[in-house]
FILUM-491538 format. One line per field, with one value per residue: residue number from 1; x, y, z of N, C-alpha, C in turn. Coordinates in nm, 4 decimals. Example, Ala and Ser with C-alpha at 12.3 -4.5 7.8 and 13.67 -1.06 7.14 Angstrom:
BEGIN
n <- [1  2]
neast <- [1.3190  1.2850]
nnorth <- [-0.5690  -0.2250]
nup <- [0.7800  0.7080]
caeast <- [1.2300  1.3670]
canorth <- [-0.4500  -0.1060]
caup <- [0.7800  0.7140]
ceast <- [1.3200  1.2900]
cnorth <- [-0.3300  0.0030]
cup <- [0.7800  0.7870]
// end
This chain:
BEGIN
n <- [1  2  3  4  5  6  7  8  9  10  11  12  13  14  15  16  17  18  19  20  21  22  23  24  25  26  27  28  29  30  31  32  33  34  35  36  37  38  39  40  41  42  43  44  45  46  47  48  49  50  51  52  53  54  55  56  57  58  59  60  61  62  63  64  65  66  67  68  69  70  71  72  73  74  75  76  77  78  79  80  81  82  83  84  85  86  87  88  89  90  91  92  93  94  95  96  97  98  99  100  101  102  103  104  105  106  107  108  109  110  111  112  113  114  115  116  117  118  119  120  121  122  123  124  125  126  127  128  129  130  131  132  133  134  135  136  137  138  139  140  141]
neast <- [-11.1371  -11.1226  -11.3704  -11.5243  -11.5308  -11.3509  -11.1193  -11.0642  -11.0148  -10.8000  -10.6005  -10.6614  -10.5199  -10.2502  -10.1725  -10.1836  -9.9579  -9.7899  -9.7744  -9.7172  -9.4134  -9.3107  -9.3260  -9.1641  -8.9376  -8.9032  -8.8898  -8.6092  -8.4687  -8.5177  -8.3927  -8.1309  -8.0629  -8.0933  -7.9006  -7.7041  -7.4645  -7.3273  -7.1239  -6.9041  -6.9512  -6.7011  -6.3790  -6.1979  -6.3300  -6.6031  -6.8678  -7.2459  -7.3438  -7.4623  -7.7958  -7.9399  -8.2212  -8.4127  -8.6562  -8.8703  -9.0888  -9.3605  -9.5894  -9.9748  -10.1529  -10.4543  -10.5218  -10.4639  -10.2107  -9.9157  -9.7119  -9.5428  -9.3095  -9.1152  -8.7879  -8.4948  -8.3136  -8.0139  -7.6814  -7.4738  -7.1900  -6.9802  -6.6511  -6.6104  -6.6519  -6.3695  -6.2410  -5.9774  -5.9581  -5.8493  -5.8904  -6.1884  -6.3803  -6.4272  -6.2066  -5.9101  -5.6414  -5.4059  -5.5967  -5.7768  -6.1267  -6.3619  -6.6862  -7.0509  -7.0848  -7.2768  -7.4605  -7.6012  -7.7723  -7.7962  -7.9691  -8.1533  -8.2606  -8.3481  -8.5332  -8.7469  -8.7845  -8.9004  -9.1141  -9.2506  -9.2883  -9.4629  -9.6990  -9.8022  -9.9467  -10.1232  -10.2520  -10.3539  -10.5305  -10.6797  -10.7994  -10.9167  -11.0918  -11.3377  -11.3826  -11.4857  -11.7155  -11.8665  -11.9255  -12.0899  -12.2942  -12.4399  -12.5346  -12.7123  -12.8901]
nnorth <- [0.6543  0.9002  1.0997  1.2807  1.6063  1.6663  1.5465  1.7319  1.9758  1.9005  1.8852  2.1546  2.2909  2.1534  2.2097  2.5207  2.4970  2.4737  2.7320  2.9226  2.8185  2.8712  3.1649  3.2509  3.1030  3.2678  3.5187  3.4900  3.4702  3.6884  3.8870  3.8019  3.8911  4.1490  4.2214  4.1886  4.3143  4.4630  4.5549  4.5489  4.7343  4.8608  4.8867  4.6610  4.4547  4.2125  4.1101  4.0786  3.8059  3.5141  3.3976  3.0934  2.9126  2.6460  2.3533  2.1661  1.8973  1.8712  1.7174  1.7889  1.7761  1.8275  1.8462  1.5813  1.5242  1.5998  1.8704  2.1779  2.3338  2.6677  2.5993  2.6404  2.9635  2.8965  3.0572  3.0801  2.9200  2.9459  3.0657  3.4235  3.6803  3.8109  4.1338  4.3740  4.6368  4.9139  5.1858  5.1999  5.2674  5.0311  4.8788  4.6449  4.6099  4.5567  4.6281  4.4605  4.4190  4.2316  4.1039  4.0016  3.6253  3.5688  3.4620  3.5931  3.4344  3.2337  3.2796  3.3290  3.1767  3.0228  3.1595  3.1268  2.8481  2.8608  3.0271  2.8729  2.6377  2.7334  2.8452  2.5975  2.5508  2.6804  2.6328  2.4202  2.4301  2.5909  2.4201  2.2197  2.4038  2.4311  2.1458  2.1169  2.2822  2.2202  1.9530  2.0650  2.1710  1.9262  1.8189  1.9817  1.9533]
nup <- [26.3516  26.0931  26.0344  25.7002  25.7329  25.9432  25.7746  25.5666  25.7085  25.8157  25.5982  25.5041  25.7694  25.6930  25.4934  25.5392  25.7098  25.5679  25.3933  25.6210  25.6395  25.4547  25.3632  25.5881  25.5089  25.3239  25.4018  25.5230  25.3493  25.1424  25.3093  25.3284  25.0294  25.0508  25.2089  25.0990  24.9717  25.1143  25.3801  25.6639  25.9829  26.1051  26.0761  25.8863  26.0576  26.0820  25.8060  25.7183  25.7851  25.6029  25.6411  25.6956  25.6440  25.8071  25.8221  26.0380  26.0870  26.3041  26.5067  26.5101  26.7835  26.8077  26.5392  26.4839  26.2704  26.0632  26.0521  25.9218  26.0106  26.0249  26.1653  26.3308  26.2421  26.0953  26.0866  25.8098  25.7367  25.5449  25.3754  25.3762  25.1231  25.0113  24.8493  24.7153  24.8571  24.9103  24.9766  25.0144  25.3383  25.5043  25.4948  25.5699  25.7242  25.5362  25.3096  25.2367  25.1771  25.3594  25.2380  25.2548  25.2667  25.1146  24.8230  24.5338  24.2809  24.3709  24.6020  24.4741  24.3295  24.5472  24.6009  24.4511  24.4618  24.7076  24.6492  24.4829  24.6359  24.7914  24.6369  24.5291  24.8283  24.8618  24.6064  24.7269  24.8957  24.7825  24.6452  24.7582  24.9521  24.7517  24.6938  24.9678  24.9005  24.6735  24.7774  24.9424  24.7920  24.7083  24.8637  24.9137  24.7154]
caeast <- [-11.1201  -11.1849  -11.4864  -11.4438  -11.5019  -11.1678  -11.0010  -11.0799  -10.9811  -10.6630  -10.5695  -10.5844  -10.3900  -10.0841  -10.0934  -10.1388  -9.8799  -9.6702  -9.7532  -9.6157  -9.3209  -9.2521  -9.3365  -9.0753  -8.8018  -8.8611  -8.8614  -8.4676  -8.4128  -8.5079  -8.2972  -7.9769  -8.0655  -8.0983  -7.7296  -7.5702  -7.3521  -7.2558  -6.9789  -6.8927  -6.9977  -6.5981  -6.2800  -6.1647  -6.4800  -6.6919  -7.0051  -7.3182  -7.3619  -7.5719  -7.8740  -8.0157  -8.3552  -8.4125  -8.7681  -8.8934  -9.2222  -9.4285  -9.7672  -10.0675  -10.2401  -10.5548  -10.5743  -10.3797  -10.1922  -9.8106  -9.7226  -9.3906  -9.2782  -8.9659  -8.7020  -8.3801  -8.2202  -7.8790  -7.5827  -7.3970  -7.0208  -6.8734  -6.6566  -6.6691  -6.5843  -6.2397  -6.1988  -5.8772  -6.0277  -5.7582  -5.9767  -6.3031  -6.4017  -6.4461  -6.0474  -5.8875  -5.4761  -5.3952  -5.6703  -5.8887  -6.2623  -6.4643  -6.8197  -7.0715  -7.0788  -7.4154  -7.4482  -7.7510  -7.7772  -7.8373  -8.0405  -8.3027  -8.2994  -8.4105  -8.6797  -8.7989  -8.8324  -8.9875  -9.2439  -9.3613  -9.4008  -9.6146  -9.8122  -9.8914  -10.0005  -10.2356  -10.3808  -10.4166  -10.6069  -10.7915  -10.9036  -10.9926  -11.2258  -11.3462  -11.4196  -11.6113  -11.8627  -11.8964  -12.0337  -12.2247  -12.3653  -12.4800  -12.5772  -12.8390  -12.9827]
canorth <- [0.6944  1.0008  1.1931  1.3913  1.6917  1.6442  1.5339  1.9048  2.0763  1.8242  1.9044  2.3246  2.3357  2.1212  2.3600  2.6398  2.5126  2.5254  2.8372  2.9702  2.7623  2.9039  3.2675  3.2477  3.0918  3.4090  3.6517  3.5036  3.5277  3.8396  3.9617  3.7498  3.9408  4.3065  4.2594  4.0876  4.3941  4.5439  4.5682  4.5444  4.8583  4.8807  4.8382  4.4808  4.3913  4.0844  4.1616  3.9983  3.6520  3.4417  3.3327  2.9589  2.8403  2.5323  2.3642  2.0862  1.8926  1.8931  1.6410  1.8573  1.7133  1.8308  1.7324  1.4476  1.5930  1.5998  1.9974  2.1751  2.4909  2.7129  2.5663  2.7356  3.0042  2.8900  3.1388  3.0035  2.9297  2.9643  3.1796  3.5464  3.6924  3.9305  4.2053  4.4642  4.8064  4.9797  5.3262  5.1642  5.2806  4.8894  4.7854  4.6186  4.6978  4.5266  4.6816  4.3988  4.4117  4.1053  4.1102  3.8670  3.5119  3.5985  3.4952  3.6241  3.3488  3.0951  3.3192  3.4256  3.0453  2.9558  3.2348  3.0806  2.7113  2.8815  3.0727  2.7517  2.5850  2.8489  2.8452  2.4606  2.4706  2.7723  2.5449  2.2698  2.5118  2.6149  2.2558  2.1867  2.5151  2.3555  2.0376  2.1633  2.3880  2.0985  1.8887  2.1468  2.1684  1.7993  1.7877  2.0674  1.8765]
caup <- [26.2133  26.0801  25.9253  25.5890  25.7698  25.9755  25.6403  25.4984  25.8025  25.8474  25.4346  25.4876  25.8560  25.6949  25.3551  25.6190  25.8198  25.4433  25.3427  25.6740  25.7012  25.3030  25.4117  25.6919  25.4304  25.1714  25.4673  25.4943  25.2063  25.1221  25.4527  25.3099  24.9717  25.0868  25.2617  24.9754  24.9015  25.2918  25.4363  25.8340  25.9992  26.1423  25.9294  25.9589  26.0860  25.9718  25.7266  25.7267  25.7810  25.5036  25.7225  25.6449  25.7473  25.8470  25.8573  26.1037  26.1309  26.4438  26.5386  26.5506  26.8170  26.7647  26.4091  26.4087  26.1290  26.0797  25.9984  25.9050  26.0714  26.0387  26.2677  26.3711  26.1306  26.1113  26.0240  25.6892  25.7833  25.4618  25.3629  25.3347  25.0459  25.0001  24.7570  24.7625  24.8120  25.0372  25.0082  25.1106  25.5090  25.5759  25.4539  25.6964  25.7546  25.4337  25.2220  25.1964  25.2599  25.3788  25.2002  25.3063  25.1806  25.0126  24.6752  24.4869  24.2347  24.4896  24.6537  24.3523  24.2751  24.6995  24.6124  24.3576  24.5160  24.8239  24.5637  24.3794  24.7679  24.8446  24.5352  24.5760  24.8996  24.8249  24.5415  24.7858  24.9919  24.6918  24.5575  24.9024  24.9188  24.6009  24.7320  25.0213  24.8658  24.5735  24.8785  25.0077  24.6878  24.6931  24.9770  24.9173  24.6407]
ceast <- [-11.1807  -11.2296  -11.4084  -11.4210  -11.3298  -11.0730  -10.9461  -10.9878  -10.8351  -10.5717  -10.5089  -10.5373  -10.2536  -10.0649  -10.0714  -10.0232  -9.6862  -9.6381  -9.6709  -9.4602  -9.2632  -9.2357  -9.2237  -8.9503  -8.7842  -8.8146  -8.6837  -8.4503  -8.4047  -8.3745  -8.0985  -7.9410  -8.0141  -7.9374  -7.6500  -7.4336  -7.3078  -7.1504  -6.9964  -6.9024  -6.8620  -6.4857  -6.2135  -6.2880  -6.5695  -6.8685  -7.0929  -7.3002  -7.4644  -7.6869  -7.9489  -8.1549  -8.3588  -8.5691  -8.7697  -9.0662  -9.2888  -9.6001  -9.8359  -10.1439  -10.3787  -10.6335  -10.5402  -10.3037  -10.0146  -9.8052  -9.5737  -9.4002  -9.1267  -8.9048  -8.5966  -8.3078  -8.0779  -7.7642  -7.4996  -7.2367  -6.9106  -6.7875  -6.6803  -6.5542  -6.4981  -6.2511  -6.0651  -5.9436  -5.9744  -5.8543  -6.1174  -6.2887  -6.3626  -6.3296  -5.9897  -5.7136  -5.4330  -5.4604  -5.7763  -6.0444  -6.3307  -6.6593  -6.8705  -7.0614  -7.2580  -7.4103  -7.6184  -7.8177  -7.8301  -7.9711  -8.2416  -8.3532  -8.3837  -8.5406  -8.7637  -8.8848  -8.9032  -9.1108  -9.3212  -9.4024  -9.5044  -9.7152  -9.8908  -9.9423  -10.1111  -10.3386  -10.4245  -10.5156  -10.7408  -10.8670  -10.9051  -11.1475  -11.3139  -11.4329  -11.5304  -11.7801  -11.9310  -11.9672  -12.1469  -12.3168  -12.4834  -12.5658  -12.7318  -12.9223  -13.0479]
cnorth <- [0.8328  1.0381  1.2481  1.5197  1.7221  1.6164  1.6998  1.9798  2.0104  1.9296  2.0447  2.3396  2.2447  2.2044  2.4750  2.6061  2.5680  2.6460  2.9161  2.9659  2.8837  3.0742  3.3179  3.2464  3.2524  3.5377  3.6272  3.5336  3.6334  3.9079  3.9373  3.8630  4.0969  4.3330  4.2266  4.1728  4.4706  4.5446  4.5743  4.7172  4.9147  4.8439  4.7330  4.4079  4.2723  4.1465  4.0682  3.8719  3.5970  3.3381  3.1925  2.8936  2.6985  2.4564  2.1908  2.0490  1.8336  1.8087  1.7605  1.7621  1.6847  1.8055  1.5929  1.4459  1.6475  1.7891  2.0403  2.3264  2.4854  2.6490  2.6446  2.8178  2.9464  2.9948  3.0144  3.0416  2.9361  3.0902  3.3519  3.5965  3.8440  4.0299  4.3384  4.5819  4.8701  5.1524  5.2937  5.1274  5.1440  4.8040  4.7660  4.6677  4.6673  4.5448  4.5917  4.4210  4.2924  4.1604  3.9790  3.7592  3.4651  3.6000  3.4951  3.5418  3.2445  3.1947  3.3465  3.2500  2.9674  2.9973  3.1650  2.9265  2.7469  2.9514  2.9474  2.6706  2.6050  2.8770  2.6895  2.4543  2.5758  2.7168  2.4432  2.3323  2.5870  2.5097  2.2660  2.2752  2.4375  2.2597  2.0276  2.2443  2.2699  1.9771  1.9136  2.1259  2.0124  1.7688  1.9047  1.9983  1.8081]
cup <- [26.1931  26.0061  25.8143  25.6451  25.8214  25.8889  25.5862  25.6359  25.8260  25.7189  25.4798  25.6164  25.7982  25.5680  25.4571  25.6697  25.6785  25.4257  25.4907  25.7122  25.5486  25.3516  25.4915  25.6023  25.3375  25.2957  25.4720  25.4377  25.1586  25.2232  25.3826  25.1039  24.9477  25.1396  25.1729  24.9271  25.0165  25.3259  25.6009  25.8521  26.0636  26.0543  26.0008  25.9921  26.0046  25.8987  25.8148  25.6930  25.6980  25.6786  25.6250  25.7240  25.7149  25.8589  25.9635  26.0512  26.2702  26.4080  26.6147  26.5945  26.8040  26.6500  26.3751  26.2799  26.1618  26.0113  25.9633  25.9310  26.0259  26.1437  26.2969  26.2443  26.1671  26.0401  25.9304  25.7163  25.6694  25.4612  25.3442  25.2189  25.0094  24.8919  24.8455  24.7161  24.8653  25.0385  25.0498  25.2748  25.5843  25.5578  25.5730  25.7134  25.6063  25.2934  25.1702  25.2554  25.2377  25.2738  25.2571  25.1816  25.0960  24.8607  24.5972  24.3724  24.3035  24.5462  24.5805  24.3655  24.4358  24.6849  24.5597  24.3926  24.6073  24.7331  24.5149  24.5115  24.7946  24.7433  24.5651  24.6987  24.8967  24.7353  24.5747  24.8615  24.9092  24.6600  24.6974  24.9687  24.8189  24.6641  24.8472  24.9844  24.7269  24.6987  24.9181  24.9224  24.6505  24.7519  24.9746  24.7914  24.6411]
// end
């Protein structure tokens, strides 16, 4: 069984293991953001691909402590989306240009769920700080 100590130290590596897994999702995001309006660097050519992260969790042996890491980005297979621009560089014989299948709506709204992750596990990491030095405190009395 295990001590409180090991509880505390269990508690902030699986928020740590959050806040990096969350960290990882925004860096997509951002990335699927920044391209949202590109075009293929050849005419005809395919744009950017919507990248999707994926997360897993993994047994930390050493804590005994289930954790959750980034797992594989996956490329998003939907469509890409057409507009007729026959004078834009990137038109293909027919004048259409592919854009990616990046939609920034979805995207603000992923940010957003990956922001409030990453806030809770920062205040689990805070009340946990908290909780230690409130011992300490006791314990010196």
């Amino acid at each position: 069984m295990a001590n409180d100590s090991s509880d505390f130290a269990r508690s902030m590596a699986i928020a740590t293991s959050g806040l990096r897994a969350q960290a990882g999702r925004m860096r997509v995001i951002s990335e699927n953001i920044a391209n949202a309006d590109s075009t293929a660097p050849t005419a005809g050519g395919d744009p950017y691909r919507r990248k999707v992260p994926t997360f897993s969790s993994a047994l930390d042996r050493a804590l005994d402590a289930q954790v959750v890491t980034l797992g594989k980005i996956k490329p998003d297979q939907s469509n890409f989306r057409v507009k007729y621009e026959p004078s834009n560089p990137a038109a293909d014989a027919t004048g259409n240009v592919k854009y990616p299948n990046v939609n920034s709506v979805v995207e603000m709204t992923d940010m957003r769920d990956a922001q409030r992750s990453y806030e809770a596990n920062v205040n689990i990491i805070s009340a946990t700080r908290r909780m230690i030095q409130r011992t300490l405190d006791i314990l010196k009395s």
